[in-house]
Structures are given as C-alpha cells and as structure tokens.
mmCIF entry with sequence, helices, sheets and N, C-alpha, C, O atoms, coordinates in Angstrom:
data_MODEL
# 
_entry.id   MODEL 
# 
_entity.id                         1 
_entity.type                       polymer 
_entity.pdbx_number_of_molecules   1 
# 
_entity_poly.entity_id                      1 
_entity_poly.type                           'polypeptide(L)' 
_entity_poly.nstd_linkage                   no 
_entity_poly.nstd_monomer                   no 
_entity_poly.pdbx_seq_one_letter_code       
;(UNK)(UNK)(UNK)(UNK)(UNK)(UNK)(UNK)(UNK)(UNK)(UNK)(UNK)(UNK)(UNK)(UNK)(UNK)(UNK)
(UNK)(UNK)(UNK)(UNK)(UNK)(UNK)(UNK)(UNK)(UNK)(UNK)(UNK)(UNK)(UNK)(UNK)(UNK)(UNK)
(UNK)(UNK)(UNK)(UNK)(UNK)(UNK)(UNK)(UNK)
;
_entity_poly.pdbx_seq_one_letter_code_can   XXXXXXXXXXXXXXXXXXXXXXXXXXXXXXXXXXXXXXXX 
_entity_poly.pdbx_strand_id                 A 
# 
loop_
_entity_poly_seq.entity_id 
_entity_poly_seq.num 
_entity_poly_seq.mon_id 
_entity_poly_seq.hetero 
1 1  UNK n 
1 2  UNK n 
1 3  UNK n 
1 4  UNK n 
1 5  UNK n 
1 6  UNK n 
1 7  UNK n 
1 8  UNK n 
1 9  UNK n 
1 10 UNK n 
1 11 UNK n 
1 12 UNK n 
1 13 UNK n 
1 14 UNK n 
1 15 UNK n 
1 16 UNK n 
1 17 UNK n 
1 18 UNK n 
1 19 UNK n 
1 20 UNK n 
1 21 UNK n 
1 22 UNK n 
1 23 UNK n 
1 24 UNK n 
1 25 UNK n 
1 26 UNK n 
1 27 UNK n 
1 28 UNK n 
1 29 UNK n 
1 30 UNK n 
1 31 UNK n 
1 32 UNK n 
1 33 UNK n 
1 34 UNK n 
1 35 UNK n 
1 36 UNK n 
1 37 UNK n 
1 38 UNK n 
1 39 UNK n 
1 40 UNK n 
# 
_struct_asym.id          A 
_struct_asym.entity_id   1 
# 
loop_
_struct_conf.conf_type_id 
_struct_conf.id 
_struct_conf.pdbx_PDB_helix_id 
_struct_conf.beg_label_comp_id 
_struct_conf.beg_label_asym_id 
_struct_conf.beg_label_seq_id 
_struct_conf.pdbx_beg_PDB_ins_code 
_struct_conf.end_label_comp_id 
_struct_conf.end_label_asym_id 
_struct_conf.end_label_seq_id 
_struct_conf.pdbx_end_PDB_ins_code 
_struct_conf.beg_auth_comp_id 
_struct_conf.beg_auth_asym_id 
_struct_conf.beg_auth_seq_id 
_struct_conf.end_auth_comp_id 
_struct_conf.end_auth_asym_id 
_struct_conf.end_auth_seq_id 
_struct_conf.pdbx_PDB_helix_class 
_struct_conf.details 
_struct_conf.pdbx_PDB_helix_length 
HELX_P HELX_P1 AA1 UNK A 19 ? UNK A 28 ? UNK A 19 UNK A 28 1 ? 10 
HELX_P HELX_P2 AA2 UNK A 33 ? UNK A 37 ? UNK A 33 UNK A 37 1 ? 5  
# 
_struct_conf_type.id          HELX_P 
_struct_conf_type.criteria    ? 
_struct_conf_type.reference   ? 
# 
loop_
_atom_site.group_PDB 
_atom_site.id 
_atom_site.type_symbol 
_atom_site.label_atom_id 
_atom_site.label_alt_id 
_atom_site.label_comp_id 
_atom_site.label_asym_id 
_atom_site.label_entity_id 
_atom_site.label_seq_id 
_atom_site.pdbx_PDB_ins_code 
_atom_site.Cartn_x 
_atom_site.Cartn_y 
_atom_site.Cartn_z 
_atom_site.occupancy 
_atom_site.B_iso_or_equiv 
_atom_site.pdbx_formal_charge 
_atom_site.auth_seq_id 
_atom_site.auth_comp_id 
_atom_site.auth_asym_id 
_atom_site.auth_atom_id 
_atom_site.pdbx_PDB_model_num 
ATOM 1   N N  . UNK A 1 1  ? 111.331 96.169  184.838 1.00 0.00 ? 1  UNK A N  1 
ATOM 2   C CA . UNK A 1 1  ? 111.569 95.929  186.232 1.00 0.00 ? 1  UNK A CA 1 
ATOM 3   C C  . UNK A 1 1  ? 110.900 97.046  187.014 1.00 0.00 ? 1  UNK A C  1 
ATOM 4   O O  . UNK A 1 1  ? 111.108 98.173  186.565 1.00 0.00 ? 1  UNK A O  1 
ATOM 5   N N  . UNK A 1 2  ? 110.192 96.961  188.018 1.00 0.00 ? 2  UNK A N  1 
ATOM 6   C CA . UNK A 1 2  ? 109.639 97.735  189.034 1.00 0.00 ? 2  UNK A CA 1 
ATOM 7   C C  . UNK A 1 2  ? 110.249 97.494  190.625 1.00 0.00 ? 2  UNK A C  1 
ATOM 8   O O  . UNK A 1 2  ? 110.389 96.521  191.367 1.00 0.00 ? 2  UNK A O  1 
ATOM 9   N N  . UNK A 1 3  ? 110.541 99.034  190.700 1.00 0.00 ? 3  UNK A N  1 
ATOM 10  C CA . UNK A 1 3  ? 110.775 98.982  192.313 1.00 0.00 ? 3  UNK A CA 1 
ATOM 11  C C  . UNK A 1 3  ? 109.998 98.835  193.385 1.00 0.00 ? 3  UNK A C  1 
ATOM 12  O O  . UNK A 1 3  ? 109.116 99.668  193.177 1.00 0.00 ? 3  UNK A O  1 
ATOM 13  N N  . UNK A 1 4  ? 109.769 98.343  194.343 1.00 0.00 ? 4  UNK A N  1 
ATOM 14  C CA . UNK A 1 4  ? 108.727 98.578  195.532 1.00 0.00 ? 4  UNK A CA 1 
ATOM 15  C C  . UNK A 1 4  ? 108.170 99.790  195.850 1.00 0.00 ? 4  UNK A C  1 
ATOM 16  O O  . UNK A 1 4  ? 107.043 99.734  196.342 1.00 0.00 ? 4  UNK A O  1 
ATOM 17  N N  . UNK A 1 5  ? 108.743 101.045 195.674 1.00 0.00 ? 5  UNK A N  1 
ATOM 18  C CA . UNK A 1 5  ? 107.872 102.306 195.390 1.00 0.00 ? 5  UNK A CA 1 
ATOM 19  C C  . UNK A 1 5  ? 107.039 102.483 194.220 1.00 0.00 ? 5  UNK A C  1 
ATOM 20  O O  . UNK A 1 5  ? 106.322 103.483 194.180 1.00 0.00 ? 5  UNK A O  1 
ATOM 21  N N  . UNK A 1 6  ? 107.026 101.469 193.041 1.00 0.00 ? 6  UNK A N  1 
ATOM 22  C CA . UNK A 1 6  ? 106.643 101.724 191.774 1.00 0.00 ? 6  UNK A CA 1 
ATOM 23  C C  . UNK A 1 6  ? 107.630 102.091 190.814 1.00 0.00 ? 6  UNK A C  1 
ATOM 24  O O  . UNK A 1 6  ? 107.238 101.637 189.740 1.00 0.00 ? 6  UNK A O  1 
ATOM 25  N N  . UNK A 1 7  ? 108.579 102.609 190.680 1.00 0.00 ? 7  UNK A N  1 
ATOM 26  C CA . UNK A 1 7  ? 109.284 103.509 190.018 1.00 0.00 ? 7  UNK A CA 1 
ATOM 27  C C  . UNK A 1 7  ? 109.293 102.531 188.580 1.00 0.00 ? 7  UNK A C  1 
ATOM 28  O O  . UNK A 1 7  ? 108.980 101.401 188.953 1.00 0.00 ? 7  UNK A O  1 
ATOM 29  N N  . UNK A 1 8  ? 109.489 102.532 187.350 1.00 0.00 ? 8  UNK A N  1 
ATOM 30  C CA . UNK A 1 8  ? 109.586 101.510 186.513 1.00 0.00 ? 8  UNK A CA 1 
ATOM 31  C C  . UNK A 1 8  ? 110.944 101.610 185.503 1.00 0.00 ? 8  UNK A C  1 
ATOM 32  O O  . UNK A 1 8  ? 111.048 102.420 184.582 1.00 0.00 ? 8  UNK A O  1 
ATOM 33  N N  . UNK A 1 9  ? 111.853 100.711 185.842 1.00 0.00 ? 9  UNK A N  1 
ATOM 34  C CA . UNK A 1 9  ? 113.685 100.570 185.164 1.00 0.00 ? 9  UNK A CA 1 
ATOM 35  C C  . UNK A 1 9  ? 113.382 100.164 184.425 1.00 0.00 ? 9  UNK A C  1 
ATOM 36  O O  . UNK A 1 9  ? 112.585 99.231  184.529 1.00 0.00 ? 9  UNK A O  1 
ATOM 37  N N  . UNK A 1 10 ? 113.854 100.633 183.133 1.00 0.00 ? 10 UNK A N  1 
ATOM 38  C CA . UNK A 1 10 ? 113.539 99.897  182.006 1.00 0.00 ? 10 UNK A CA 1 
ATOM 39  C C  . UNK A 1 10 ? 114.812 99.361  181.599 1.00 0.00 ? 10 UNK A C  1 
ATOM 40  O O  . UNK A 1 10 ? 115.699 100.202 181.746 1.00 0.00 ? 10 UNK A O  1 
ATOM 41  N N  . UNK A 1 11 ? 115.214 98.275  181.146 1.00 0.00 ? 11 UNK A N  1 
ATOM 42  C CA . UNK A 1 11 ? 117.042 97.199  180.583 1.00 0.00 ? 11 UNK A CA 1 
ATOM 43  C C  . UNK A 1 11 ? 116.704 97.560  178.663 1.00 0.00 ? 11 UNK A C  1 
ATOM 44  O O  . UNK A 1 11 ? 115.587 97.691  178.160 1.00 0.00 ? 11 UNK A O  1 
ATOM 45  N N  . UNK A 1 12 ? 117.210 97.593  178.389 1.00 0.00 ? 12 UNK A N  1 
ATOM 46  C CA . UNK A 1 12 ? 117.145 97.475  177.112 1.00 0.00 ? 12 UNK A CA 1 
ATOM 47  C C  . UNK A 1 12 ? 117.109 96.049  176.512 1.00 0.00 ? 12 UNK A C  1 
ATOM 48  O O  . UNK A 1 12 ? 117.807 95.208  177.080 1.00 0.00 ? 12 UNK A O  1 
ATOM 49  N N  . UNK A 1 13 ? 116.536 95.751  175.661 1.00 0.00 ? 13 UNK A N  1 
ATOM 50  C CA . UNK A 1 13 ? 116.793 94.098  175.080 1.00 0.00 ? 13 UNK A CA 1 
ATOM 51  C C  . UNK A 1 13 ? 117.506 93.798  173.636 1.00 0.00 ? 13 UNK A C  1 
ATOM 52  O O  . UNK A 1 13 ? 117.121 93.628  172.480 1.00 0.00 ? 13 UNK A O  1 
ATOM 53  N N  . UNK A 1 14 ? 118.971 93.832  174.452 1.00 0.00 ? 14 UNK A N  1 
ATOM 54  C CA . UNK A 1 14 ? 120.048 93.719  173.229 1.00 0.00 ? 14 UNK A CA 1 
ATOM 55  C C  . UNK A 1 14 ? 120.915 92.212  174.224 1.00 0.00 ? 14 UNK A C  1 
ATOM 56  O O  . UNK A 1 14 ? 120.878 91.767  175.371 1.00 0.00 ? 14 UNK A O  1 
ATOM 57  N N  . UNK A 1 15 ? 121.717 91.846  172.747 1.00 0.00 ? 15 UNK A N  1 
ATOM 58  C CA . UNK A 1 15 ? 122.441 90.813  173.231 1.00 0.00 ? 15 UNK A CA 1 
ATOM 59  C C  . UNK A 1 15 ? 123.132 91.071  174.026 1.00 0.00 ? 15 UNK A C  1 
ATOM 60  O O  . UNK A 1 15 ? 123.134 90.199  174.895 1.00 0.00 ? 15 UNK A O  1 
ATOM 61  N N  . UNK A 1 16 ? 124.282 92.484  174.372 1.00 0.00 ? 16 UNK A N  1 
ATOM 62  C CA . UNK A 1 16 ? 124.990 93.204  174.792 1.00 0.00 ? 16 UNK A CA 1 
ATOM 63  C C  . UNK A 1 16 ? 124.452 94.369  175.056 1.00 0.00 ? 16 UNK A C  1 
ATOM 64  O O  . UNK A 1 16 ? 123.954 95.008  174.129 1.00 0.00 ? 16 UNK A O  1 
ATOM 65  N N  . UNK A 1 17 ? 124.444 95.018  176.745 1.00 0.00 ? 17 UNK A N  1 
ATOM 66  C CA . UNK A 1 17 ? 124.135 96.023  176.985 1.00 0.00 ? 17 UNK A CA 1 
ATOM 67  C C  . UNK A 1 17 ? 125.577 96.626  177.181 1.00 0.00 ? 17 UNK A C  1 
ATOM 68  O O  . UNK A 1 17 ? 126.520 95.951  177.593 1.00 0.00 ? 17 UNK A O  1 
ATOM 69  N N  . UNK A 1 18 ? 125.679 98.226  176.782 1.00 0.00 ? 18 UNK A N  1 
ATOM 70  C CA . UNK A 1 18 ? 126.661 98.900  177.189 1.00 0.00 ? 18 UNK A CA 1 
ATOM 71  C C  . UNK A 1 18 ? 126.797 99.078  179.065 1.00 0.00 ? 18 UNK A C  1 
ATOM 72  O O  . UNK A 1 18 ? 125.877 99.278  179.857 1.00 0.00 ? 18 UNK A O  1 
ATOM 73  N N  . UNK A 1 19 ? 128.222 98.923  179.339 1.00 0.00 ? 19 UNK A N  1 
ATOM 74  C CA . UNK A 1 19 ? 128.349 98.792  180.655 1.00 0.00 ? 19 UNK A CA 1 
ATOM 75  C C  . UNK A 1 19 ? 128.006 100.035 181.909 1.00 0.00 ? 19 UNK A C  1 
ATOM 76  O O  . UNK A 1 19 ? 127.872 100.031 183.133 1.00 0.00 ? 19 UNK A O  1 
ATOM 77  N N  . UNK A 1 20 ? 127.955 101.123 180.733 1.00 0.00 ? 20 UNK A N  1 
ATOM 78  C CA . UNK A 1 20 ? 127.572 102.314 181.842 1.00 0.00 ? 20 UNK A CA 1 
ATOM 79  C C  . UNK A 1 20 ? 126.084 102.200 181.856 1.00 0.00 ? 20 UNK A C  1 
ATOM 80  O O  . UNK A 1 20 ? 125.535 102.323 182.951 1.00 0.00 ? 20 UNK A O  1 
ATOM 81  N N  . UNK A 1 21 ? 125.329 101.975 180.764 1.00 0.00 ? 21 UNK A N  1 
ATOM 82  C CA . UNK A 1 21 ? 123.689 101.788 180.778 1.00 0.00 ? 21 UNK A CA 1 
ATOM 83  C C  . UNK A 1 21 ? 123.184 100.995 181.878 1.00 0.00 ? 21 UNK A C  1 
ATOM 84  O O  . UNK A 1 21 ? 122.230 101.186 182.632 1.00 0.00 ? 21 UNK A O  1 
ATOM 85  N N  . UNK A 1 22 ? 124.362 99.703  181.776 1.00 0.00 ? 22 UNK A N  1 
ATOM 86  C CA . UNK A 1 22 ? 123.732 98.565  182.911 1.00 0.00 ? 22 UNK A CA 1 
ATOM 87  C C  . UNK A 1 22 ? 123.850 99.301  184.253 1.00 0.00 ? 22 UNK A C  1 
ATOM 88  O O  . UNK A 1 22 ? 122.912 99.608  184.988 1.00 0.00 ? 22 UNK A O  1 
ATOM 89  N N  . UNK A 1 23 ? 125.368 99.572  184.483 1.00 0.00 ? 23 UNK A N  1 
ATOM 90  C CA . UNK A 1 23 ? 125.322 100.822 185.524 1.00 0.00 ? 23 UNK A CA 1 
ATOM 91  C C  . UNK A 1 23 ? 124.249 101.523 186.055 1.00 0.00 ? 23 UNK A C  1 
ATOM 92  O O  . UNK A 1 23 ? 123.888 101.253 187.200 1.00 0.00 ? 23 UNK A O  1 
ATOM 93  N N  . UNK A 1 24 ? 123.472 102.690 185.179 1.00 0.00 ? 24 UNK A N  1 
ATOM 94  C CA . UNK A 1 24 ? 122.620 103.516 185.407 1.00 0.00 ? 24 UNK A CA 1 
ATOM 95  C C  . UNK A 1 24 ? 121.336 102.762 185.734 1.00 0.00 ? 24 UNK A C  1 
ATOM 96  O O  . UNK A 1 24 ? 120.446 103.255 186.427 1.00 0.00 ? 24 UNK A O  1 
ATOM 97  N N  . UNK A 1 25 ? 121.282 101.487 185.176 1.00 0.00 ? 25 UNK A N  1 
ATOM 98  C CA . UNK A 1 25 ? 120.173 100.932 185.589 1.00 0.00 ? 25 UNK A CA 1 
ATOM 99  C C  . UNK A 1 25 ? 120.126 100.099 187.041 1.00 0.00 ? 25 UNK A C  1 
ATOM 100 O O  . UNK A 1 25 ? 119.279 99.761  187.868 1.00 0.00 ? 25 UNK A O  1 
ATOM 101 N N  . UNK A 1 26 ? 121.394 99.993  186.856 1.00 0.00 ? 26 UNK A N  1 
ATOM 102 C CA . UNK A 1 26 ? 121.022 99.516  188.449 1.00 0.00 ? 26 UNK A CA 1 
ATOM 103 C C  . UNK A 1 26 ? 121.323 100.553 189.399 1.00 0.00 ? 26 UNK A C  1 
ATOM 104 O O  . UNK A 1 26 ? 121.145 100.310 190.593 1.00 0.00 ? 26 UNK A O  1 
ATOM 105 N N  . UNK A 1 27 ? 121.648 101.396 189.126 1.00 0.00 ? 27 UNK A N  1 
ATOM 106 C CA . UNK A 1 27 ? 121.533 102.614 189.954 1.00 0.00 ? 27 UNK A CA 1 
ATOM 107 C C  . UNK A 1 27 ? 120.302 103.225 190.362 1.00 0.00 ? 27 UNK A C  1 
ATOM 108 O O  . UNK A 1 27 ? 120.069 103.715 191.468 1.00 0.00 ? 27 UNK A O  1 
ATOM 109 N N  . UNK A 1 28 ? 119.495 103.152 189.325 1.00 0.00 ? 28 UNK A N  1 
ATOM 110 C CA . UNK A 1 28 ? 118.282 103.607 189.312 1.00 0.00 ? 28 UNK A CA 1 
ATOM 111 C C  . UNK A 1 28 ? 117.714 102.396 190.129 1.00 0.00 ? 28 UNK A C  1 
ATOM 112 O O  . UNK A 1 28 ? 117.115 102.886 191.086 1.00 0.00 ? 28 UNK A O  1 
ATOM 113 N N  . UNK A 1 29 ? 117.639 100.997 190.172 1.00 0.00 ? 29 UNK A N  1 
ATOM 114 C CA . UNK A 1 29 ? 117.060 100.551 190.583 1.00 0.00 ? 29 UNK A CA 1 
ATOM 115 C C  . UNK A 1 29 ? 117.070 100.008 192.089 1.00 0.00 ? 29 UNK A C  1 
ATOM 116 O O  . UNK A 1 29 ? 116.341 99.269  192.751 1.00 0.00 ? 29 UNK A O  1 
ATOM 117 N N  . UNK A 1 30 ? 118.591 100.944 192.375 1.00 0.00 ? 30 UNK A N  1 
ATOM 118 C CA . UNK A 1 30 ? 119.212 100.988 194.022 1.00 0.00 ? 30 UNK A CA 1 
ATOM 119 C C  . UNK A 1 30 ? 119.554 99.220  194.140 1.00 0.00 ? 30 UNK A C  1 
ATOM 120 O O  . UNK A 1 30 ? 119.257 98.644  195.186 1.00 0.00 ? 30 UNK A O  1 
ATOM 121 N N  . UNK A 1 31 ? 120.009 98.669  193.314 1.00 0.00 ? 31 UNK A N  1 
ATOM 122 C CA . UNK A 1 31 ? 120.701 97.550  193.011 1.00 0.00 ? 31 UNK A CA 1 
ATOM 123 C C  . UNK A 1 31 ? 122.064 97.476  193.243 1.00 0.00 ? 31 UNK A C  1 
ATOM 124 O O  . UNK A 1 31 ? 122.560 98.158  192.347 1.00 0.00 ? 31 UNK A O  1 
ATOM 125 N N  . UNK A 1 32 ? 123.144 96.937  194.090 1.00 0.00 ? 32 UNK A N  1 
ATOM 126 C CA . UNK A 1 32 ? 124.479 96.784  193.878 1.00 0.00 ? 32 UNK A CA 1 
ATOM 127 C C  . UNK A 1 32 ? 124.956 96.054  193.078 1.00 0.00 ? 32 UNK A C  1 
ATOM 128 O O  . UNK A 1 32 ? 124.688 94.857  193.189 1.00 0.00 ? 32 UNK A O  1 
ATOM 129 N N  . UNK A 1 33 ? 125.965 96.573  191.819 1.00 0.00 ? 33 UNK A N  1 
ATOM 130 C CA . UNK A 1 33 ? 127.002 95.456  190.960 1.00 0.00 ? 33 UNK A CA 1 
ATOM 131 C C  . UNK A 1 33 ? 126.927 94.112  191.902 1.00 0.00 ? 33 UNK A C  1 
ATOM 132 O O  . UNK A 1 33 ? 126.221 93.147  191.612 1.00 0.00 ? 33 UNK A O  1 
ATOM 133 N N  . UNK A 1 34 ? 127.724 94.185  193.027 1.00 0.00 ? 34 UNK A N  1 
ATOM 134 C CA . UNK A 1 34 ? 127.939 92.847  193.408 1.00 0.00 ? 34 UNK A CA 1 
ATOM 135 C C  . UNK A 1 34 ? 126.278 92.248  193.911 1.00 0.00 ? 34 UNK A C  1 
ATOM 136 O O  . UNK A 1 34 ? 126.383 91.022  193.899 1.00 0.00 ? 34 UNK A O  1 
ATOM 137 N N  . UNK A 1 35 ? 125.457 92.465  194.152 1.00 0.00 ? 35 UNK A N  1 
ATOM 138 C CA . UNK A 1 35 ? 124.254 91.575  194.628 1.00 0.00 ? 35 UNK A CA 1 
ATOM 139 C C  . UNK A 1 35 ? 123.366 91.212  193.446 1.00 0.00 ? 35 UNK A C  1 
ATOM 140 O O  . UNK A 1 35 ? 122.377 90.480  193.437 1.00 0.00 ? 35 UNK A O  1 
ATOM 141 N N  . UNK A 1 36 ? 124.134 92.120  192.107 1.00 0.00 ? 36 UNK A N  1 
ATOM 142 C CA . UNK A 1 36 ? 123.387 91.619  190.981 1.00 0.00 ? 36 UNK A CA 1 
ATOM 143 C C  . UNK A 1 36 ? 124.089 90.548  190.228 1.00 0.00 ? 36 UNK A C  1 
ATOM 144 O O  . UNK A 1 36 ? 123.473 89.725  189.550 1.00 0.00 ? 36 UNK A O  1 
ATOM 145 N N  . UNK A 1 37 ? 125.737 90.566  190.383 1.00 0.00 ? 37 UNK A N  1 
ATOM 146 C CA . UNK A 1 37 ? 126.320 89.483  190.106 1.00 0.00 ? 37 UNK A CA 1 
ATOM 147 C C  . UNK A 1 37 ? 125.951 88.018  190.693 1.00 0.00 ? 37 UNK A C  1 
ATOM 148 O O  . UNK A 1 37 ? 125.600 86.875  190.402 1.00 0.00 ? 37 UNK A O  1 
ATOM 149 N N  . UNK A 1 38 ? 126.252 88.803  191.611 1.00 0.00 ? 38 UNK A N  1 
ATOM 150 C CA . UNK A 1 38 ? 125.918 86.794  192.690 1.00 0.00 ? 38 UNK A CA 1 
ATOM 151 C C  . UNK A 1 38 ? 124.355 86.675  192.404 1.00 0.00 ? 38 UNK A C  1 
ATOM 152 O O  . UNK A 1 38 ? 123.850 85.861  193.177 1.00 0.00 ? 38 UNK A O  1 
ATOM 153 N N  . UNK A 1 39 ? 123.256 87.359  191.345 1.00 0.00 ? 39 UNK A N  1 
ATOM 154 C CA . UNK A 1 39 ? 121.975 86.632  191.140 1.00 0.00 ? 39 UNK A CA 1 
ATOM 155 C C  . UNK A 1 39 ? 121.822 86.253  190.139 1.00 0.00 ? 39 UNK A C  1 
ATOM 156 O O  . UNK A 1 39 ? 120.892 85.492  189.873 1.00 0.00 ? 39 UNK A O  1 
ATOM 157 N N  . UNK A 1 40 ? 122.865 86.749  189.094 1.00 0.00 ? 40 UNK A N  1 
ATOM 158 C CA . UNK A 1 40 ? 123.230 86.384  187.595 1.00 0.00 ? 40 UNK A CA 1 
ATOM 159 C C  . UNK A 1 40 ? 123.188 84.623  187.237 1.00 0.00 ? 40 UNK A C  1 
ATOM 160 O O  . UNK A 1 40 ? 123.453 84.217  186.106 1.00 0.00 ? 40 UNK A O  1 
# 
C-alpha cells in the first residue's frame, strides 16, 4: 500500500494478522479503524 506522499505500508500476507500489527499499519498509513471497517 502507498500513501499519497509515497511513503510505502507494508500488511503482511497471513491468514490472520496480529491486531496490534494491523493497528500500526494503519497508523502508519493515517487510516482510521472505523473508515477501514466500513471498506472491509
């Protein structure tokens, strides 16, 4: 995943990501829990 500045998030590709990882990644990617839920 890439941000509009460039920056590049990387997700890991497991069946199950650990919940603080997903966390940090959308942190990093200035993503909110809830605006990533409702795109799920």
């Amino acid at each position: 995943m890439q941000r509009f500045d460039g920056m590049v998030i990387v997700f890991p590709d497991h069946k199950e990501i650990d919940r603080w990882t997903l966390k940090d990644a959308l942190k990093d990617a200035e993503i909110d829990e809830a605006e990533f839920l409702k795109n799920i």
